[in-house]
Phi, psi and omega in degrees: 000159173302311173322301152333282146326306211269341175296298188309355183277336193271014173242143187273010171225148163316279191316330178283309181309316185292276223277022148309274173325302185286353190244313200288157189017273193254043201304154187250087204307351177282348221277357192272358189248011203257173161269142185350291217258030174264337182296282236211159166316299152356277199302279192314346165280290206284349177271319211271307161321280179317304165300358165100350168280086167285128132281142183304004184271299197277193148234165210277357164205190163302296165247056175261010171259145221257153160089188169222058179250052207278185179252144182285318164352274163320350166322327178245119146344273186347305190277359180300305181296315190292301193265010142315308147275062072294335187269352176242000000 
């Protein structure tokens, strides 16, 4: 859900996402040894976009989504490119 997604934005490192997963709500004792994009559904839609695996689910950039209900995050190039390189 967006929401969801838009959550995983407010941490600036892979190591702040895991220790999300291991500690916060439903923690996953696993989460600091698993691979990246298996802690959440979420992660694994945004690893896989960033790597260039579109599904008819994603879209093929930022400004191919239509309307303006964009995530403000993403907003700034710059920071678009920084958490790309992080997801691949």
């Amino acid at each position: 859900s967006p929401t969801a997604y838009h959550f995983h934005n407010f941490f600036m490192s892979g190591e702040e996402v895991r220790y999300k997963y291991l500690t916060y709500g439903h923690p996953d004792p696993k989460a600091l040894t698993k691979p990246f994009q298996d802690l959440h559904d979420d992660i694994l839609f945004a690893v896989t976009c960033a790597e260039g695996n579109h599904s008819a689910r994603a879209e093929r950039s930022f400004t191919s989504i239509l309307g303006a209900s964009k995530p403000i995050y993403y907003l700034n190039e710059e920071t678009r490119r920084a958490r790309h390189t992080l997801w691949q």
